[in-house]
TORKOL-4160 file (C-alpha; in steps of 0.2 Angstrom, whole numbers, padded with zeros to 4 digits, m for minus):
234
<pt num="1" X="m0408" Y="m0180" Z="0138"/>
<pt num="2" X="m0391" Y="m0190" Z="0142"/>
<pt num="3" X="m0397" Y="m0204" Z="0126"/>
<pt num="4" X="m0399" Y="m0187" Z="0115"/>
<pt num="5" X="m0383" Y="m0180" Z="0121"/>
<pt num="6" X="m0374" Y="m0195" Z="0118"/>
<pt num="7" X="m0382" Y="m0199" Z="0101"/>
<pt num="8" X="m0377" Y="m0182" Z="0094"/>
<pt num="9" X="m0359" Y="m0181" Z="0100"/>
<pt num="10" X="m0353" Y="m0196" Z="0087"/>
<pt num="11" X="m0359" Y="m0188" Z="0070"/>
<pt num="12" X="m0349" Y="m0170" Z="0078"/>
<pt num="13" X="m0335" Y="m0180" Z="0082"/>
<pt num="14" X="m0334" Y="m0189" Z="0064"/>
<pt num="15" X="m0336" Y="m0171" Z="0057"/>
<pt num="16" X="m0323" Y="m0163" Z="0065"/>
<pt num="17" X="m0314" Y="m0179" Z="0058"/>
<pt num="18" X="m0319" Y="m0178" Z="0040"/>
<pt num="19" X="m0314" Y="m0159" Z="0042"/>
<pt num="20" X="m0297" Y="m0161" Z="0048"/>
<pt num="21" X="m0295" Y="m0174" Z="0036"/>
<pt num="22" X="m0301" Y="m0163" Z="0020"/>
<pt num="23" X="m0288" Y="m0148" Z="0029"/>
<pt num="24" X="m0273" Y="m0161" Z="0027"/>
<pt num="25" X="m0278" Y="m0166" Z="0012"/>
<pt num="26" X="m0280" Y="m0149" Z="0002"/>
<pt num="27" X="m0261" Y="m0144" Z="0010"/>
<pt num="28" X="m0254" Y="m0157" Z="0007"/>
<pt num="29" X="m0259" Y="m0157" Z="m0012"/>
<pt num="30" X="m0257" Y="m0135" Z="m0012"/>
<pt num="31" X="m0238" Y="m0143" Z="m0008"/>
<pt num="32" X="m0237" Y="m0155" Z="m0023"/>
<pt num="33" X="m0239" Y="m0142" Z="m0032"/>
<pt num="34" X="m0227" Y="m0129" Z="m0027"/>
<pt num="35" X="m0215" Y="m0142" Z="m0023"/>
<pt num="36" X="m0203" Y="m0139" Z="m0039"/>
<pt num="37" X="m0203" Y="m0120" Z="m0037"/>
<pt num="38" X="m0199" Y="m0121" Z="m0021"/>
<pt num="39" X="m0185" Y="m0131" Z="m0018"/>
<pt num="40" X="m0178" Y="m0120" Z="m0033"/>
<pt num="41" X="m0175" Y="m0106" Z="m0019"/>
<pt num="42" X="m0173" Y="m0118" Z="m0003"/>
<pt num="43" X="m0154" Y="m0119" Z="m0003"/>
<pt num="44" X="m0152" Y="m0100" Z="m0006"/>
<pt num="45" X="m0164" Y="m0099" Z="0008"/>
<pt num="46" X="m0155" Y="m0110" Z="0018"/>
<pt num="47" X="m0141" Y="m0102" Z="0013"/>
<pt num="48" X="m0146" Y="m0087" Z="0022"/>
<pt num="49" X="m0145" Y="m0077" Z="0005"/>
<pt num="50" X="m0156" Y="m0063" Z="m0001"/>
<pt num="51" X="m0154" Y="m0063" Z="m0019"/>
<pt num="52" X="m0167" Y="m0078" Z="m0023"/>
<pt num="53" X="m0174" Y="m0082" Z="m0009"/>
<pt num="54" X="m0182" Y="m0065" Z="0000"/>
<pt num="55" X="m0183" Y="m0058" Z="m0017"/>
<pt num="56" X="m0195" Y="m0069" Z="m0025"/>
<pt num="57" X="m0210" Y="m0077" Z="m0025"/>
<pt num="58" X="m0205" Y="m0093" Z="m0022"/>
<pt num="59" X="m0193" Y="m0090" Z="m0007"/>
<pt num="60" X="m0206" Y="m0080" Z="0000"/>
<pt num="61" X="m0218" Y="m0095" Z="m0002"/>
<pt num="62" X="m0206" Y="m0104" Z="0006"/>
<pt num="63" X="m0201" Y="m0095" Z="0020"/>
<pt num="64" X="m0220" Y="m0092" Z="0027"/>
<pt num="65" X="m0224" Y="m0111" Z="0026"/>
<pt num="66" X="m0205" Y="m0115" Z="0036"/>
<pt num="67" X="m0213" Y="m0100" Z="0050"/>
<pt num="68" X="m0229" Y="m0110" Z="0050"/>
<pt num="69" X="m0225" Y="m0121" Z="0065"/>
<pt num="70" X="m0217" Y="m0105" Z="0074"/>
<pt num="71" X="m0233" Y="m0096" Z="0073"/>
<pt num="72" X="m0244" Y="m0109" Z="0081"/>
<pt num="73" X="m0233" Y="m0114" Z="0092"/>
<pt num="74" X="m0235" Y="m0091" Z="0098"/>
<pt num="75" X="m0254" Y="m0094" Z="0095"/>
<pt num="76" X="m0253" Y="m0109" Z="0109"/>
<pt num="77" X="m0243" Y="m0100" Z="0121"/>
<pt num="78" X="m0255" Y="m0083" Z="0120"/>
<pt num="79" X="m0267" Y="m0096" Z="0121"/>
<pt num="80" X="m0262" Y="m0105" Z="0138"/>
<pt num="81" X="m0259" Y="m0088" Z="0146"/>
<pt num="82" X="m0274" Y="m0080" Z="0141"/>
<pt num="83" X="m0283" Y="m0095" Z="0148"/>
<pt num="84" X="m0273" Y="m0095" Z="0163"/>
<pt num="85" X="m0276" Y="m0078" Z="0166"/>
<pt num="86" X="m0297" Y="m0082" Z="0165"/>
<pt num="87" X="m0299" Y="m0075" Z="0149"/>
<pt num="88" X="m0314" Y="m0079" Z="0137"/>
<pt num="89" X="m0310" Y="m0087" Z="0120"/>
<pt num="90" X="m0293" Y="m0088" Z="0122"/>
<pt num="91" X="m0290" Y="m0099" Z="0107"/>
<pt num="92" X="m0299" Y="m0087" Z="0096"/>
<pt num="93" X="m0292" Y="m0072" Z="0102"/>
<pt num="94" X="m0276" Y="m0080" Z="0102"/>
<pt num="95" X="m0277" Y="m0088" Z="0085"/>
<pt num="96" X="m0285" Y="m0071" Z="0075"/>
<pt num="97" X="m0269" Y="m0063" Z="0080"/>
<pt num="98" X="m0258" Y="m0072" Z="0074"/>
<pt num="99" X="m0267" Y="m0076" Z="0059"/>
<pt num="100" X="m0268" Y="m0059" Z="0056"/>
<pt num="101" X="m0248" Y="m0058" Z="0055"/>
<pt num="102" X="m0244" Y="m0072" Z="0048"/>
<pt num="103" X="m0257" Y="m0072" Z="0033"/>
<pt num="104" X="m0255" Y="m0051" Z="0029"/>
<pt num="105" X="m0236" Y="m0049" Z="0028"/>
<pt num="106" X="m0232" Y="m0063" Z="0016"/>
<pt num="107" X="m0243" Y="m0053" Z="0003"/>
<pt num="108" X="m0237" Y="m0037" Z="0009"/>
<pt num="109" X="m0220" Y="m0041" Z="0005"/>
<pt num="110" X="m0222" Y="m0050" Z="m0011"/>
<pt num="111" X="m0234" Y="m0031" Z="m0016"/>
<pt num="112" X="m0217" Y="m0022" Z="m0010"/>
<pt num="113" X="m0206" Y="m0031" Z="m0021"/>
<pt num="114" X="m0199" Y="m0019" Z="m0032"/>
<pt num="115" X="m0199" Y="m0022" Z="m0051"/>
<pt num="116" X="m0185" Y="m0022" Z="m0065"/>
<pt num="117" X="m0179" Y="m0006" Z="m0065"/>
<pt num="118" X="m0185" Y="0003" Z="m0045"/>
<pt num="119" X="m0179" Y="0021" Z="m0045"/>
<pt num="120" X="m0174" Y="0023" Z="m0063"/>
<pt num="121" X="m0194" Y="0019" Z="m0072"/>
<pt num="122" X="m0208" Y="0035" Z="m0069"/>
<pt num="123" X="m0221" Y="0031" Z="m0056"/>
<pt num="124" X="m0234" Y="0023" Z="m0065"/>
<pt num="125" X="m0254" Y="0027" Z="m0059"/>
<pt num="126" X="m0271" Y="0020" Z="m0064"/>
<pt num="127" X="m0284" Y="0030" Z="m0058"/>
<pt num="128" X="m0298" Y="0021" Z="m0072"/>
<pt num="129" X="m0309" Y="0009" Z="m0061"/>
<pt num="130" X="m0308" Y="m0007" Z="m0069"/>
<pt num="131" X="m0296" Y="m0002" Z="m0084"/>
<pt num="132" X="m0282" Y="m0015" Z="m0078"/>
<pt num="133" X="m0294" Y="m0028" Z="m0072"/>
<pt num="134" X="m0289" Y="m0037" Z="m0087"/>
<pt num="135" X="m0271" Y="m0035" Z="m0089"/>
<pt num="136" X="m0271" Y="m0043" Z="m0072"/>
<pt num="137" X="m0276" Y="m0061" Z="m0077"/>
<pt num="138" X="m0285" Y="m0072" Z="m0067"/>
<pt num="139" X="m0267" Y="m0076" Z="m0057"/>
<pt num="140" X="m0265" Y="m0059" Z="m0053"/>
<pt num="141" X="m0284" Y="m0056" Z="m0048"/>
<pt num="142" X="m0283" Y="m0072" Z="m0037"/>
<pt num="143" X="m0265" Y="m0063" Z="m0029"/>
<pt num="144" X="m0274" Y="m0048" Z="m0025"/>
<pt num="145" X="m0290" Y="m0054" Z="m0016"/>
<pt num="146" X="m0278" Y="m0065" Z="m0006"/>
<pt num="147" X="m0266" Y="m0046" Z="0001"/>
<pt num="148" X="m0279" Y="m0044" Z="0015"/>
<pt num="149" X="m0288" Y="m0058" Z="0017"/>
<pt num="150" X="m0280" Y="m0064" Z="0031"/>
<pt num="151" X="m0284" Y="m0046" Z="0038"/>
<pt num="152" X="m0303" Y="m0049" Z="0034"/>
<pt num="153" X="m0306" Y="m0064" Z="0040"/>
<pt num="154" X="m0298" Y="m0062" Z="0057"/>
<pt num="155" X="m0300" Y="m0044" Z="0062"/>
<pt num="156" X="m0317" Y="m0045" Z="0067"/>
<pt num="157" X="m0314" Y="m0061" Z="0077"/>
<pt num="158" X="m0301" Y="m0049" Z="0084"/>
<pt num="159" X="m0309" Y="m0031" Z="0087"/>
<pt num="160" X="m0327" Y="m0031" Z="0089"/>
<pt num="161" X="m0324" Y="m0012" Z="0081"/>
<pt num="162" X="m0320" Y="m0019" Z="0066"/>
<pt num="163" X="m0337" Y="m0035" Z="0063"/>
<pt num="164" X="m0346" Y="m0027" Z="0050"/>
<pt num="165" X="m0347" Y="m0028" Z="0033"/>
<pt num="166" X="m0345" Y="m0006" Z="0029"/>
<pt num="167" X="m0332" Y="m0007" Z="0039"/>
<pt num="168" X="m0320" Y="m0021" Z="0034"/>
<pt num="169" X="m0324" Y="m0014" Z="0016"/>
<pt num="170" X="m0316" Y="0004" Z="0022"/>
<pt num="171" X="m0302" Y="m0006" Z="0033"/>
<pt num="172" X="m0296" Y="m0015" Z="0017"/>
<pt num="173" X="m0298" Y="m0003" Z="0006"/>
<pt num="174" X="m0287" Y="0010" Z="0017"/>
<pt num="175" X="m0275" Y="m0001" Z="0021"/>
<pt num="176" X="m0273" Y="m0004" Z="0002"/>
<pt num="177" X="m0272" Y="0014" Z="m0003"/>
<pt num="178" X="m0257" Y="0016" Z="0008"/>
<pt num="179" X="m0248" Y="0001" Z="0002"/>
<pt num="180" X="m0253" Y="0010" Z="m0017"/>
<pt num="181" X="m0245" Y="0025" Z="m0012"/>
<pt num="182" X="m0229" Y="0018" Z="m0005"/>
<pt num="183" X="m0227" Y="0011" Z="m0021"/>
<pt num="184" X="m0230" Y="0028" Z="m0029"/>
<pt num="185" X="m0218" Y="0036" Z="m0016"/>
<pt num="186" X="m0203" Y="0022" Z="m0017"/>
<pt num="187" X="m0203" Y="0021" Z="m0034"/>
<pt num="188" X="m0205" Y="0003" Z="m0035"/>
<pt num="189" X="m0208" Y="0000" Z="m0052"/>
<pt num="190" X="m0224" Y="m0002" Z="m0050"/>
<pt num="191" X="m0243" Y="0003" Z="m0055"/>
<pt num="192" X="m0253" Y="0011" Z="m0042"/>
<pt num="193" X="m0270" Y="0007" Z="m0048"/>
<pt num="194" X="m0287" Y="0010" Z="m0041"/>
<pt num="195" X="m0292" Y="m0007" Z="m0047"/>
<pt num="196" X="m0278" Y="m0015" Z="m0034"/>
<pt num="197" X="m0287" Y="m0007" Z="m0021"/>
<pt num="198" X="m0304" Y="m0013" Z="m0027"/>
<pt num="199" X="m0298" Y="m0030" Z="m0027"/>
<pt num="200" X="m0290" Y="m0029" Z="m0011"/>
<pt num="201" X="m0304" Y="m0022" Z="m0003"/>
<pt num="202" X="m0317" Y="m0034" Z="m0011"/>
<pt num="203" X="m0305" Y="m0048" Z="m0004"/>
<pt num="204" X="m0306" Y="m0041" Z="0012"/>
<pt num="205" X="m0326" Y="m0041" Z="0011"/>
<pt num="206" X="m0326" Y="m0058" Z="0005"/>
<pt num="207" X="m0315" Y="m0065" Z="0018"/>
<pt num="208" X="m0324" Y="m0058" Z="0032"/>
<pt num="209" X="m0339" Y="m0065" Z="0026"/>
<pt num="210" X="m0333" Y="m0081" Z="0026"/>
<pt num="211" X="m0329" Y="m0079" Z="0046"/>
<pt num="212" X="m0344" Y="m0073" Z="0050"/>
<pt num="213" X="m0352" Y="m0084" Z="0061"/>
<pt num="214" X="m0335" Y="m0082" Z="0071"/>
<pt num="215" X="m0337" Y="m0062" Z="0074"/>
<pt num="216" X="m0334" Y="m0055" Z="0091"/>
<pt num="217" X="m0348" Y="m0042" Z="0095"/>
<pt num="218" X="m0347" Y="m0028" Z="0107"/>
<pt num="219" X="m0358" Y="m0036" Z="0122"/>
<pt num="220" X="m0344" Y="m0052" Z="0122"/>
<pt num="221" X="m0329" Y="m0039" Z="0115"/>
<pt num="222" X="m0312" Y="m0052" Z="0117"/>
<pt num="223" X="m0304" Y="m0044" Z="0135"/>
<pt num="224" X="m0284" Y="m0049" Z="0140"/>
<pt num="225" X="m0291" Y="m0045" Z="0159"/>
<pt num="226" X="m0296" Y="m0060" Z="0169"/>
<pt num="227" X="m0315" Y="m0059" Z="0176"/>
<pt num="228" X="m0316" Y="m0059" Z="0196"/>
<pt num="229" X="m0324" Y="m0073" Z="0204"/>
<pt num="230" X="m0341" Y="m0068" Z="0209"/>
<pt num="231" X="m0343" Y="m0066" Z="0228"/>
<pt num="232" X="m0349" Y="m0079" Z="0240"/>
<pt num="233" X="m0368" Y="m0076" Z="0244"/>
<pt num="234" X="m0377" Y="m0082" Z="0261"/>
């Protein structure tokens, strides 16, 4: 059992390796590319101004890879309290979290970004599934799968109410419907169209599938209260 044990924990360990490897790899090359767009907005960033940094795409981009070390630096200290504290799955609870934050609120506030004339333009609505599917391009499909997929993959790590599939599909597609209507309502500038909340919701779905094998259930449903020590017998 010990010569089994020991033969398998190798080829794990060079996994995990070639993992973290491939993980480097892909963001160091996702910043390659984006490198020239986003040093166009870093010094109005670091300049601490709004126009052109937290007004466009690229400063957004910016600013949420700048915040990445902040928020697992809060994941690692929810972590080490929840495990001090006797909690199960602490890193997982911890991490979905703040995945949840850091992943949805970029998209939410790039969605929010009001377009060129906010206030002055009619509110604009698309209630024909699938009609705007190709103005959107493949860019703007991509962008809208992305909105809550942070939100899909984590959330059922997160709240056992939440890991199934019917359910996610409702969570997405609700949350997208409010962001639509608070479009409509502010006069952003913007469409509100029924296929933005099919796409949201279908990356939702998509997302969550892809954490599957990582969903909490409700017979080990996360807890943030330490388990008492089971009581001497004899």
């Amino acid at each position: 059992m010990n010569l089994n044990a020991s033969l398998s924990a190798p080829p794990r360990r060079t996994r995990r390796i070639v993992l973290l490897g491939l993980a480097v790899l892909g963001i160091a090359s996702a910043l390659f590319v984006v490198r020239g767009p986003l040093m166009m907005s870093a010094p109005r960033c670091m300049a601490g101004r709004w126009h052109g940094c937290f007004d466009t795409f690229n400063g957004v981009v910016l600013m949420t890879l700048v915040a990445l070390p902040l928020a697992v630096l809060v994941a690692w200290a929810l972590a080490r309290r929840r495990r001090a504290a006797g909690v199960p799955s602490a890193w997982r609870t911890s991490l979905a979290e703040v995945g949840m934050v850091h992943g949805t609120v970029p998209f939410l506030w790039l969605t929010m970004m009001p377009g060129a004339l906010p206030g002055i333009a009619p509110a604009r609505v698309s209630l024909v599934p699938l009609r705007d599917l190709v103005t959107m391009g493949p860019l703007g499909i991509v962008g809208n799968l992305l909105v809550f997929a942070s939100l899909g993959f984590f959330a059922p790590m997160r709240f056992a109410a939440l890991a199934s599939v019917p359910r996610i599909l409702a969570f997405g597609a609700g949350c997208s419907v409010l962001v639509e209507t608070a479009q409509y309502v502010l006069r952003l500038d913007r469409v509100s169209s029924v296929d933005d909340v099919l796409v949201n919701a279908a990356g939702a779905v998509l997302a969550a599938l892809a954490s599957r094998r990582w969903w909490r259930t409700t017979a080990d449903a996360p807890s943030d209260r330490p388990h008492p020590a089971p009581a001497p017998t004899g």
